[in-house]
N, C-alpha and C positions, 0 to 999 in steps of 0.2 A: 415471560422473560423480562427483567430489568430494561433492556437496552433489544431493538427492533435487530439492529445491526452490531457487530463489535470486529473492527479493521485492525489487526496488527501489522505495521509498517515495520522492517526490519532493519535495524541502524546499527547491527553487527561491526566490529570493528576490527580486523584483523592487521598483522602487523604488515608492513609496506614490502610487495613484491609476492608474497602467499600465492603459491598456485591456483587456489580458487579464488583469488579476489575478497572483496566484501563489498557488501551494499555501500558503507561507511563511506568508501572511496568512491561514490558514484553520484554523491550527494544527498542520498538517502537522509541523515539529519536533516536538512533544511527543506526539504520536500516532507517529511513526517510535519516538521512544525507547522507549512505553509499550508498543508492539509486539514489540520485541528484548527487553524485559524480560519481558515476559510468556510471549513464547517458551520462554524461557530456564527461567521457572517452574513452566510444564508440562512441561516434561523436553522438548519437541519437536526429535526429534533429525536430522539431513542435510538441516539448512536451512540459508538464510543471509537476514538480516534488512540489507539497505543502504540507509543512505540515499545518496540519488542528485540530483543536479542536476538541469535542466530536462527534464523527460521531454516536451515539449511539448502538453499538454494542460493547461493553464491554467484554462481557460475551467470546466472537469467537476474540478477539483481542491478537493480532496488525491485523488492519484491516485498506482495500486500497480499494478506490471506485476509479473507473476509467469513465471517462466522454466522448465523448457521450454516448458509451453506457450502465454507468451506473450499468455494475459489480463489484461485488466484490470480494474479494480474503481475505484469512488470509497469512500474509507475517511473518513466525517465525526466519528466520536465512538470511544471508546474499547468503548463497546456493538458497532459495527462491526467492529474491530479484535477484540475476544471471539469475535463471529458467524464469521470471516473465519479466524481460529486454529481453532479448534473443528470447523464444516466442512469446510474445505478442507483446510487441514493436517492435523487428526490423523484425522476422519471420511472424507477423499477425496472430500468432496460436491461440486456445485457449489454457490454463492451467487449464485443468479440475482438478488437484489437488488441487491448492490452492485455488480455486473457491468457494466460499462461496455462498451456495441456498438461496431464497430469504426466504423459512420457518424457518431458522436456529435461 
């Protein structure tokens, strides 16, 4: 595989009031960027940080599927995004907080 890991951050935009919401309004852009950068600044190397369109899960967002295997997580603060780098990425932990079930 190119990339160990590959994170899509969803920074889906929906128009203002929308019953499901969107990530968009939750601050999802500026957590996607602070994520890539922060990456970047731990040396955290055969990843890939994307941000991505409607990942459909609205409702539980800002929301981050992580590739191979295909978890997900709800990312709300930059503390998050720290937990979420730190464990996952350089540790191999899981982060059973942010962790999003597949019923949710």
């Amino acid at each position: 595989m190119f990339y160990k890991s590959h994170v899509f951050f969803c920074t889906n935009e929906r128009s203002s009031g929308h019953v499901r919401g969107c990530c968009s309004s939750k601050g999802s852009l500026k957590l996607a960027n602070y994520m890539k950068a922060r990456a970047k600044e731990l040396g955290i190397e055969n990843i890939r940080v994307n941000k991505a369109g409607c990942l459909d899960r609205c409702e539980l967002g800002p929301v981050v599927v992580m590739y191979p295997e295909g978890n997900w997580y709800k990312i709300e603060t930059r503390e998050d995004v720290d937990e979420f780098l730190k464990n996952k990425l350089i540790d191999n932990n899981e982060v059973e907080r942010l962790k999003v079930l597949d019923d949710e």
